[in-house]
GUGU-206881 format. One record per atom (N, C-alpha, C): residue in one letter; atom name; x, y, z. Coordinates in steps of 0.02 Angstrom, whole numbers. Each point is the difference from the previous one (the first is absolute). Layout:
<rs>
R A CA X Y Z
...
</rs>
This chain:
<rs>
R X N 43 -60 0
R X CA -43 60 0
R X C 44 62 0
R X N 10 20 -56
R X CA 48 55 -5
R X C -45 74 21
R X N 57 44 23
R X CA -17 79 31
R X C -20 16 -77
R X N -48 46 -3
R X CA 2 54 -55
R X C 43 15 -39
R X N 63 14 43
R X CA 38 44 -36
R X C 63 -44 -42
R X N 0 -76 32
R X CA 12 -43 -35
R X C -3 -49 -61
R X N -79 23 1
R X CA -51 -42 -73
R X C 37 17 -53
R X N -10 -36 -34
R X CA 25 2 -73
R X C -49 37 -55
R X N -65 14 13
R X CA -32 33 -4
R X C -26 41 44
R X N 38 25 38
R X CA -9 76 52
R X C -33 70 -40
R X N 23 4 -73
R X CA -11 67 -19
R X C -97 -26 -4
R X N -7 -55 -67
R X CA -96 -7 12
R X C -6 0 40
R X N 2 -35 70
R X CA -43 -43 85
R X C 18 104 17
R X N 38 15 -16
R X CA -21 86 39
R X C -43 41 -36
R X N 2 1 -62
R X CA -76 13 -25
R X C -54 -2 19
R X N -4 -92 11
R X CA -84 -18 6
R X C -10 -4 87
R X N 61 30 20
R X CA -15 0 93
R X C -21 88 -4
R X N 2 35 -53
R X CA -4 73 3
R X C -80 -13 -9
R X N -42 -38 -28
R X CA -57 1 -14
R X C -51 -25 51
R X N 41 -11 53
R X CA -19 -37 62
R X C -62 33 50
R X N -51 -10 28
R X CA -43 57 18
R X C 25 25 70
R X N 50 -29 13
R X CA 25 61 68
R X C 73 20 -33
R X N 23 -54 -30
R X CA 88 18 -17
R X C -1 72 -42
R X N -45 0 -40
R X CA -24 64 -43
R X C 4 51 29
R X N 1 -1 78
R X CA -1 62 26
R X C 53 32 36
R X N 45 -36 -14
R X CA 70 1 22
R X C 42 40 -43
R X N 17 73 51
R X CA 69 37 -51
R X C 71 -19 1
R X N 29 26 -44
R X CA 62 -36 -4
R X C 52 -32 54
R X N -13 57 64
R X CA 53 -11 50
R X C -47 -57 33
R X N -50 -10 3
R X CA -37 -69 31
R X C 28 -68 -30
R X N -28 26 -94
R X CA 35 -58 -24
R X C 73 -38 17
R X N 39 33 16
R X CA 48 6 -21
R X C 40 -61 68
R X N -59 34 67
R X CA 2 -15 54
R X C -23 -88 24
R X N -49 -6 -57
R X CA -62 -63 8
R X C 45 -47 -34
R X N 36 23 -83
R X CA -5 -55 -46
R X C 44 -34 18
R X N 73 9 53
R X CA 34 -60 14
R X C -32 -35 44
R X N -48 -7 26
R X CA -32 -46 70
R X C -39 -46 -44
R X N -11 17 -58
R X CA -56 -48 -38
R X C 57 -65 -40
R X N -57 -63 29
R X CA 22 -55 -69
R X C -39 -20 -37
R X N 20 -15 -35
R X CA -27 -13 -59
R X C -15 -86 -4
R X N -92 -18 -5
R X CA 12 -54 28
R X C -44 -35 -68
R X N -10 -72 -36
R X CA -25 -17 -52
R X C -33 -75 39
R X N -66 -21 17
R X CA -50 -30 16
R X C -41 -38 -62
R X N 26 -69 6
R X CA -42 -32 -30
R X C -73 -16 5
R X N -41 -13 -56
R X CA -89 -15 15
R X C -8 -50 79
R X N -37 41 34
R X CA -34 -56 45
R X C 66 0 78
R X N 62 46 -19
R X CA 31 33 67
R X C -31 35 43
R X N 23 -29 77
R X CA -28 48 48
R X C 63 54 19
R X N -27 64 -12
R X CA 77 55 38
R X C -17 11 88
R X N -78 -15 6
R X CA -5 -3 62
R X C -60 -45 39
R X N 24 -40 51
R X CA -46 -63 19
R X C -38 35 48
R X N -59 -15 23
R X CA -59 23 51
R X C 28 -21 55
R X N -22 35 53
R X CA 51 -5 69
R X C 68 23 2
R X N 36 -6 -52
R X CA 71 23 6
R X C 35 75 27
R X N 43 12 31
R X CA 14 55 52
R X C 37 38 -45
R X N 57 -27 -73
R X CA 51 27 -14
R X C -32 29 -58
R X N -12 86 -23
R X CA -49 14 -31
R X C 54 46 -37
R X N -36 20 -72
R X CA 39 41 -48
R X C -54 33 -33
R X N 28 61 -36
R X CA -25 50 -35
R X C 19 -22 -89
R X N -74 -10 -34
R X CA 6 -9 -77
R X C -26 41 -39
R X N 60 22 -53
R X CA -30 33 -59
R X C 4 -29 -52
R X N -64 -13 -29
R X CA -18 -28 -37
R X C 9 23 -69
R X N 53 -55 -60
R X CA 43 21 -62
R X C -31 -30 -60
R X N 7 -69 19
R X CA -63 -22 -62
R X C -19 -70 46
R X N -71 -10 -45
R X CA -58 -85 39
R X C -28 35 36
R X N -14 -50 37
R X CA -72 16 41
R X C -13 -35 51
R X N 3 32 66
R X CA 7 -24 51
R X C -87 -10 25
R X N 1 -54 86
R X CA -60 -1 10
R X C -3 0 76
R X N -28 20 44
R X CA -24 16 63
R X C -32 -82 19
R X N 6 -46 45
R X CA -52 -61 7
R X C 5 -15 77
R X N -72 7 37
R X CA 0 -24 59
R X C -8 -82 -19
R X N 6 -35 69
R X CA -16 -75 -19
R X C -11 -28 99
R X N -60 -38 -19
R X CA 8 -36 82
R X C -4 -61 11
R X N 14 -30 54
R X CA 22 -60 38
R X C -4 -34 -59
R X N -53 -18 -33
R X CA -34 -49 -57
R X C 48 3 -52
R X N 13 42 -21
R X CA 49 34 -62
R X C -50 35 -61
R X N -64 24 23
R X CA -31 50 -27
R X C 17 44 -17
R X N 6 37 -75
R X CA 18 41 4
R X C -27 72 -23
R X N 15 59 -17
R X CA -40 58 0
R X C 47 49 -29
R X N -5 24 -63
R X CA 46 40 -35
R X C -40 98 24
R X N 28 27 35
R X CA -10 64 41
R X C 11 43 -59
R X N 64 0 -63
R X CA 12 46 -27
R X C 55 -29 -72
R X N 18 30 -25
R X CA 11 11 -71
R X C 66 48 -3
R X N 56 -4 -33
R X CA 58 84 -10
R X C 31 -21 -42
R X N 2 43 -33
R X CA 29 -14 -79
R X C 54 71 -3
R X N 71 -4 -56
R X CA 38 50 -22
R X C -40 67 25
R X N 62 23 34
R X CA -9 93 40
R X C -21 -9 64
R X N -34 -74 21
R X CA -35 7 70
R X C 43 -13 35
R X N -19 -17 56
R X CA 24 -38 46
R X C -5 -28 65
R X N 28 -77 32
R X CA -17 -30 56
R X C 27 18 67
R X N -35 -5 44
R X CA 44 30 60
R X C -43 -62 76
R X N 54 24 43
R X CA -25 -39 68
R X C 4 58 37
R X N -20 66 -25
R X CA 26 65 68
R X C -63 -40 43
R X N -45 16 -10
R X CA -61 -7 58
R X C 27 -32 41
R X N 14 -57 -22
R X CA 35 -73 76
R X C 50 41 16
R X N 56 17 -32
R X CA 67 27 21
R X C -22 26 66
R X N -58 85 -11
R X CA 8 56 45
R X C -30 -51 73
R X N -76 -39 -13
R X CA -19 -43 51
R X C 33 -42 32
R X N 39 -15 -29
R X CA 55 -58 17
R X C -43 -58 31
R X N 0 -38 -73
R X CA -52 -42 9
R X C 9 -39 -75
R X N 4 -75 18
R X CA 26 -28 -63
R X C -41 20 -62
R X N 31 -11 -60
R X CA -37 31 -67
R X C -80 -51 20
R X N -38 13 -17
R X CA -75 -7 -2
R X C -8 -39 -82
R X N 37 -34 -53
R X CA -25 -1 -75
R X C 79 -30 -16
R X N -23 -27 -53
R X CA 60 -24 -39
R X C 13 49 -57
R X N 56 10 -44
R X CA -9 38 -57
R X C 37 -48 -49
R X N -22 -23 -66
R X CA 34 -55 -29
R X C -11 30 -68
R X N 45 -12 -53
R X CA 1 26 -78
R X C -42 -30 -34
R X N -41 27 -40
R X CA -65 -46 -45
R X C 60 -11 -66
R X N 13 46 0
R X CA 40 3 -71
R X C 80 -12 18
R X N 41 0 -72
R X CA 71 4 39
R X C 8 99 27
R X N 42 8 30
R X CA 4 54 31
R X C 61 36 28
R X N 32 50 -25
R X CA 49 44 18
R X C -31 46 52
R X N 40 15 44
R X CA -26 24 35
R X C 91 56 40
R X N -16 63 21
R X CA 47 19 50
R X C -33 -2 75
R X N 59 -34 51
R X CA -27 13 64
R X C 80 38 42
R X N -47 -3 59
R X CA 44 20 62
R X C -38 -37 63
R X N 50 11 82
R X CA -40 -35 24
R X C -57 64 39
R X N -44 -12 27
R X CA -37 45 46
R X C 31 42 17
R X N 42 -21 59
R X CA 45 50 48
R X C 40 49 -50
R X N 43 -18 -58
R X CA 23 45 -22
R X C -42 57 -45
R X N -78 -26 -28
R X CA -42 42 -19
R X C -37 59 43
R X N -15 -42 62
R X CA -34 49 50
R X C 81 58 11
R X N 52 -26 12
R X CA 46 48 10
R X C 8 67 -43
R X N -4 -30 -62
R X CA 6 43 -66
R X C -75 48 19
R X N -52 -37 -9
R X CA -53 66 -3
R X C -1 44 79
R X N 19 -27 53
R X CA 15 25 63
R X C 56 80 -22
R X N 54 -16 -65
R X CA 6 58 8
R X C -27 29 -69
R X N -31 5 -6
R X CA -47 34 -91
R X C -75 -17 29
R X N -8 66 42
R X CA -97 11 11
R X C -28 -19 -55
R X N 16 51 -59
R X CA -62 -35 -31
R X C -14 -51 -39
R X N 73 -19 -31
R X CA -27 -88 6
R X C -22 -48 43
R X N 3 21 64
R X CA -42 -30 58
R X C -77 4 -17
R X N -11 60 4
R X CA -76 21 -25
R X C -28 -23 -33
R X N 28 -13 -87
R X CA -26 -25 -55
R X C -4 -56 5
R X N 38 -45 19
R X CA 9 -71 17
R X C -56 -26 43
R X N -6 41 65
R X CA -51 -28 38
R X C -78 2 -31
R X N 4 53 -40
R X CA -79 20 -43
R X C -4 -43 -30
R X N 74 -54 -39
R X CA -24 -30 -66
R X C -28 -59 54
R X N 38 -31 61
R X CA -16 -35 6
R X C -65 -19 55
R X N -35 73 12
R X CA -87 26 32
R X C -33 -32 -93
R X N 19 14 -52
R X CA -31 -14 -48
R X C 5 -72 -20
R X N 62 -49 9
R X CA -18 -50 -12
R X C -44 -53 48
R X N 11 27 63
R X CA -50 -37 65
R X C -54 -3 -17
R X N -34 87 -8
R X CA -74 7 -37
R X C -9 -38 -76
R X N 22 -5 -26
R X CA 16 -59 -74
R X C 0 -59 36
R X N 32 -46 26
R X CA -31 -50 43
R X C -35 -27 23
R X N -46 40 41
R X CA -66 33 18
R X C -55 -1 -22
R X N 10 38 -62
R X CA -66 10 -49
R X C 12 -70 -25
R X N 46 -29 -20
R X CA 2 -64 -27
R X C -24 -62 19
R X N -3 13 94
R X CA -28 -54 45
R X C -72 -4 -3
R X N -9 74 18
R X CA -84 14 -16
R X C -33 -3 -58
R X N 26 -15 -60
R X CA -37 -6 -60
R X C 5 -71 -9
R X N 25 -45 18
R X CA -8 -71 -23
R X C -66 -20 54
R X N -12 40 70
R X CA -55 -1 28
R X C -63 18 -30
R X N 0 71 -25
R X CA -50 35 -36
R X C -31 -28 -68
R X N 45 -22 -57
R X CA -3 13 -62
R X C -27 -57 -31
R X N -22 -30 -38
R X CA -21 -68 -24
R X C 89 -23 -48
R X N -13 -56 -14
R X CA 46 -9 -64
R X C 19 59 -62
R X N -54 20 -26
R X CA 16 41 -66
R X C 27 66 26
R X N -26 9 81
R X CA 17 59 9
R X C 71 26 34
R X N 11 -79 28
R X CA 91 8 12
R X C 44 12 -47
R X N -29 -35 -56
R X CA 52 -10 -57
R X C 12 76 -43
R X N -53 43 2
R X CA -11 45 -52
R X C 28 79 48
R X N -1 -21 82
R X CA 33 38 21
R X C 66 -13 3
R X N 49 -52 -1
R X CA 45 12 -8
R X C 30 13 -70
R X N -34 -18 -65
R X CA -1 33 -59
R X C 15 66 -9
R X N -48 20 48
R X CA 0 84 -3
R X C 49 19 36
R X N 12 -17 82
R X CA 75 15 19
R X C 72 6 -18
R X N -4 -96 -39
R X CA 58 -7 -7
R X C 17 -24 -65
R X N -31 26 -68
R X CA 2 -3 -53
R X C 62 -28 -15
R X N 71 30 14
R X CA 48 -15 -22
R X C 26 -49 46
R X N -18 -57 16
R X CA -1 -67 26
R X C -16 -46 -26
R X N -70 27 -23
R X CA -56 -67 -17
R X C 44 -53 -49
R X N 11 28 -39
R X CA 27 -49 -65
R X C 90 -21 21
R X N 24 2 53
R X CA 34 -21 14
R X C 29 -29 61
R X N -66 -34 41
R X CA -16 -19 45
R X C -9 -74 -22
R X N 45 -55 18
R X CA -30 -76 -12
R X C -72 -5 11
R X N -57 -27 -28
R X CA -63 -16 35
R X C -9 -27 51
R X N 39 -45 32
R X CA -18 -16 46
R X C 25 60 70
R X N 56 32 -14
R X CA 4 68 40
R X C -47 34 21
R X N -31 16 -38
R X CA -67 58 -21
R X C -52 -20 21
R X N -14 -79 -12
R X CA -46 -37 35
R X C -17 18 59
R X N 66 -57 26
R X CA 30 22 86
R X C -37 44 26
R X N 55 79 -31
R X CA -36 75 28
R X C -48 1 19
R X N -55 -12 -71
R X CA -58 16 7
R X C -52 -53 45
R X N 26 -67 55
R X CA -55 -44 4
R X C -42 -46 -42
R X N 43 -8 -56
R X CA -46 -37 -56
R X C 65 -55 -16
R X N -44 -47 -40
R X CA 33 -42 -23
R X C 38 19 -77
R X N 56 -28 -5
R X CA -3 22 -94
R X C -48 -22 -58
R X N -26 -34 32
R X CA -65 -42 -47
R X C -47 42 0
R X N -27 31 60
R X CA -50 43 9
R X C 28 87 -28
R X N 61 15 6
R X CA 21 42 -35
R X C 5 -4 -96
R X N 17 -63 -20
R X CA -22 1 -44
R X C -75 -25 -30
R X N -23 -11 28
R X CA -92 -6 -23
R X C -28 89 0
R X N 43 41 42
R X CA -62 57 -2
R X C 47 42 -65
R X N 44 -23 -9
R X CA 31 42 -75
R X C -35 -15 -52
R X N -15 -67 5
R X CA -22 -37 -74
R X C -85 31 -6
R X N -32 8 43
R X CA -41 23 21
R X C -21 79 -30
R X N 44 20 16
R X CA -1 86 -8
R X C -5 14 76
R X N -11 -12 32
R X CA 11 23 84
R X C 28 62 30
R X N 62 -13 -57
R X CA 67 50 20
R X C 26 9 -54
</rs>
């Protein structure tokens, strides 16, 4: 897992970390400050970067694939919470600040590049840059509520109507989401996901 500044492709992976939705907000002397702490890490389909319960937690920005959020209990049930694709990204702050093991697994749907660091050295970094503290914590008040609305609509919504809201959300997913992923998400089977296409449903 090479540093940044080591990659062999350092000049692209700093590009597409500029497009990042918090890294984006970083001026030069930040950058400059962040990009040696980052590695550069490459995750095969169906890797976990972080197991449920686990204490030793890291900060991900997300480069290319597509990562996934999954609670799971005693049974080995499981429950896909969320979705992050290129510019986003995964985090364990919540557990970090609670100190309280991660709550979720996060595992790659796709293959997946990714830059991390660990917690401690992220919370350090935004500890001194307020307002990347700020922005960071908003993005991540916005992905909780994304979570959220996500829990409560597989409650609320029938079949056609899970599917067509995340259509509308997450347009630039749909078609590159395995079916049975999407399934998952949504509480449906892929069988039943594909009957309401053929259908017109969705």
């Amino acid at each position: 897992m090479p540093l940044l500044a080591q990659h062999p492709e350092a000049k692209i992976i700093c590009l597409q970390l500029r497009q990042n939705v918090i890294l984006k907000r970083l001026n030069a002397a930040q950058w400059d400050e962040l990009g040696p702490l980052l590695e550069i890490c490459d995750y095969p389909k169906g890797e976990a970067l972080e197991h449920q319960g686990d204490h030793s937690m890291e900060q991900y920005f997300i480069i290319e694939g597509i990562l996934k959020r999954v609670v799971s209990n005693a049974q080995g049930k499981e429950m896909i919470l969320r979705f992050a694709a290129e510019s986003d990204i995964d985090t364990s702050y919540a557990a970090w600040r609670l100190k309280t093991p991660i709550p979720y697994s996060i595992l790659a749907v796709t293959k997946v590049r990714a830059a991390k660091l660990s917690m401690q050295q992220w919370v350090h970094f935004m500890e001194r840059h307020a307002s990347i503290k700020s922005e960071f914590e908003f993005e991540i008040m916005k992905l909780m509520s994304e979570v959220m609305a996500h829990t409560i609509t597989l409650h609320l919504l029938d079949a056609p109507g899970r599917v067509q809201r995340f259509m509308r959300k997450h347009s630039e997913l749909a078609e590159r989401l395995p079916k049975k992923e999407l399934a998952s998400y949504l509480n449906l089977s892929p069988e039943t996901l594909s009957r309401l296409k053929r259908r017109g449903k969705i």
